[in-house]
matplotlib code that plots the C-alpha trace (Angstrom):
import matplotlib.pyplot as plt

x = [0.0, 1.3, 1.6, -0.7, -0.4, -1.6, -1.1, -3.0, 0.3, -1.5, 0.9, -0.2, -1.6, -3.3, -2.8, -0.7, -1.4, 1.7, 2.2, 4.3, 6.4, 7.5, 7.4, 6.2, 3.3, 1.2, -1.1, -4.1, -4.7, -6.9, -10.4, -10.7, -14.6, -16.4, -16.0, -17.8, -17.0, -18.5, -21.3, -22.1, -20.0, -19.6, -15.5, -13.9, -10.3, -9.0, -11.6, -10.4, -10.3, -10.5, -6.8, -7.8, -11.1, -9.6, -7.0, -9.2, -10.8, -7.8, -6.8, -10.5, -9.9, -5.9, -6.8, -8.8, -7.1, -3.7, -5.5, -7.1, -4.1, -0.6, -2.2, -0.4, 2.8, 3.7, 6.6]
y = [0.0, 3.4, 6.2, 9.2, 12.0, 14.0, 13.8, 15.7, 16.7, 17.5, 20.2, 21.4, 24.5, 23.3, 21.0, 21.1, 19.7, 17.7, 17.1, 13.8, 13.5, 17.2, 17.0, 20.7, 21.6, 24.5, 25.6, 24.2, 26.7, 25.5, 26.1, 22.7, 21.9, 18.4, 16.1, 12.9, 9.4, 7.3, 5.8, 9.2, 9.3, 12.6, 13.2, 16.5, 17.0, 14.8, 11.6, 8.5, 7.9, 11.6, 12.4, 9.2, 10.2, 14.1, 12.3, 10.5, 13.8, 15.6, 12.8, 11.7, 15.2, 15.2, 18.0, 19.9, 19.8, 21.1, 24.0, 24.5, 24.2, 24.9, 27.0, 27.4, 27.5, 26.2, 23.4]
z = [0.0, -1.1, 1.4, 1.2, -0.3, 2.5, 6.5, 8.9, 12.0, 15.3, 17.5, 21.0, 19.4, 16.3, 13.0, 10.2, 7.0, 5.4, 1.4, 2.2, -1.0, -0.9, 3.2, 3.1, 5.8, 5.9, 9.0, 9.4, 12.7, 15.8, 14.6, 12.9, 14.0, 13.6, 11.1, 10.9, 10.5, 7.3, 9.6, 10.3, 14.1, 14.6, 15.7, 16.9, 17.9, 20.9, 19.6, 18.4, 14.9, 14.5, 12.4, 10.6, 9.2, 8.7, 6.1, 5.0, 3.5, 2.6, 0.5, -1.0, -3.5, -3.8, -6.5, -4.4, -1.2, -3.4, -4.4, -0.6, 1.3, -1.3, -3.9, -7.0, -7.6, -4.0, -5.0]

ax = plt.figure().add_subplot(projection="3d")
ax.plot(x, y, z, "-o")
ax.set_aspect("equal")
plt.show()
């Protein structure tokens, strides 16, 4: 299994958001709400399964997180 492209990095005072073949991070800040499992679990920061579910995201739209988080022109 490959690795993805994306990993959410949890720091004491917020989340970073790491392109793993470049190993570049940008902030993610501390405001990161709910996000909800695919049984429909809700899961907020400090929850099990909760970084898991958030890459999970990220990495469902590669394209679209790029764009989100690096903009262009960001390698």
């Amino acid at each position: 299994m490959s690795q993805p492209t994306f990993s959410v990095i949890e720091y004491s005072t917020g989340f970073g958001l790491q392109h793993n073949a470049t190993g570049k991070v940008r902030w993610m800040g501390d405001g990161v709400d709910t996000i909800f499992a695919e049984d429909g679990t809700p899961l907020w920061p400090g929850t099990p399964g909760f970084i898991k579910a958030w890459e999970e995201a990220l990495n469902s739209n590669e394209d679209e997180t790029l764009e989100a988080y690096f903009g262009q022109g960001w390698e």
